[in-house]
C-alpha positions as CSV (number, residue, x, y, z in Angstrom):
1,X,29.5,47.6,-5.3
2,X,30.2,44.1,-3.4
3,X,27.0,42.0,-4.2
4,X,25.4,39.6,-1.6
5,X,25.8,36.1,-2.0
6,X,22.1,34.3,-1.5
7,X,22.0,32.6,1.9
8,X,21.2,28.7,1.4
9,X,17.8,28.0,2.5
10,X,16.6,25.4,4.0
11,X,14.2,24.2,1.3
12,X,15.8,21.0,0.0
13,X,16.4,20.0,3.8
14,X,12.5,20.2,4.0
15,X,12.0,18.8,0.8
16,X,13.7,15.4,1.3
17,X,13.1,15.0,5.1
18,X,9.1,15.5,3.9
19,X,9.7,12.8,1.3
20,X,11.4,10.4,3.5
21,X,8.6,10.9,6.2
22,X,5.7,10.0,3.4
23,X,7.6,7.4,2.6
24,X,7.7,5.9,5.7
25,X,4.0,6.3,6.5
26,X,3.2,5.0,3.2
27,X,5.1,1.8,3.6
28,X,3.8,1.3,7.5
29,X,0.5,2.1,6.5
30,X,0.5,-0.8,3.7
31,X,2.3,-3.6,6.3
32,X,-0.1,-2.5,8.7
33,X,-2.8,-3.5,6.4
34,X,-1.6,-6.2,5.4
35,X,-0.7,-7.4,8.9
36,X,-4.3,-6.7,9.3
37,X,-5.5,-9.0,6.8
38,X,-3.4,-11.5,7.4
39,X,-4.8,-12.3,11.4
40,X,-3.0,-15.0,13.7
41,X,-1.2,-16.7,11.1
42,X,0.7,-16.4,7.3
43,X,3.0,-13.6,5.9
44,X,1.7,-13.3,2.6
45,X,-0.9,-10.4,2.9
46,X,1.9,-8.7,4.9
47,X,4.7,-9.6,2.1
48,X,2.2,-8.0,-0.4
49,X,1.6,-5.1,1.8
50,X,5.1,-3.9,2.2
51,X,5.7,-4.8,-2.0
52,X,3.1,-2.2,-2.6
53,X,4.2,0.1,0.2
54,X,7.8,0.2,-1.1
55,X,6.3,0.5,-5.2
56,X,4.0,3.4,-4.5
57,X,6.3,5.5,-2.3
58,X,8.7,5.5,-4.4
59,X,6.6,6.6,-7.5
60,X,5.6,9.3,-5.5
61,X,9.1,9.9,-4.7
62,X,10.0,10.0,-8.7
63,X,6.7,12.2,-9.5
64,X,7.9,14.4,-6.9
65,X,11.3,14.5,-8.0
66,X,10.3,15.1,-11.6
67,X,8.5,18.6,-10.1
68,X,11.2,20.5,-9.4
């Protein structure tokens, strides 16, 4: 008997395109704060925000990785 060959889902498409959209939010969320923070004038709070952004969403990135 001929066996079936598993059609390819499209988990991992979801997977990574669900990642890559909570890493964008993450990251806008924190330069949006930090743009917040900083008012009419100065970068720093902004520089800071989008440090952190980038650092967390990409832990969350490893942790969900690390899943499977």
């Amino acid at each position: 008997m001929l066996q079936k060959k598993p059609k390819p889902s499209n988990n991992a498409f979801l997977k990574y395109t669900g990642m890559a959209s909570q890493m964008a939010i993450v990251i806008g969320l924190f330069i949006f704060i930090g743009r917040k923070l900083d008012g009419q004038g100065g970068v720093i709070y902004t520089l800071i925000g989008s440090l952190m952004g980038v650092s967390l969403s990409f832990y969350l990135m490893i942790k969900s990785l690390q899943k499977k």
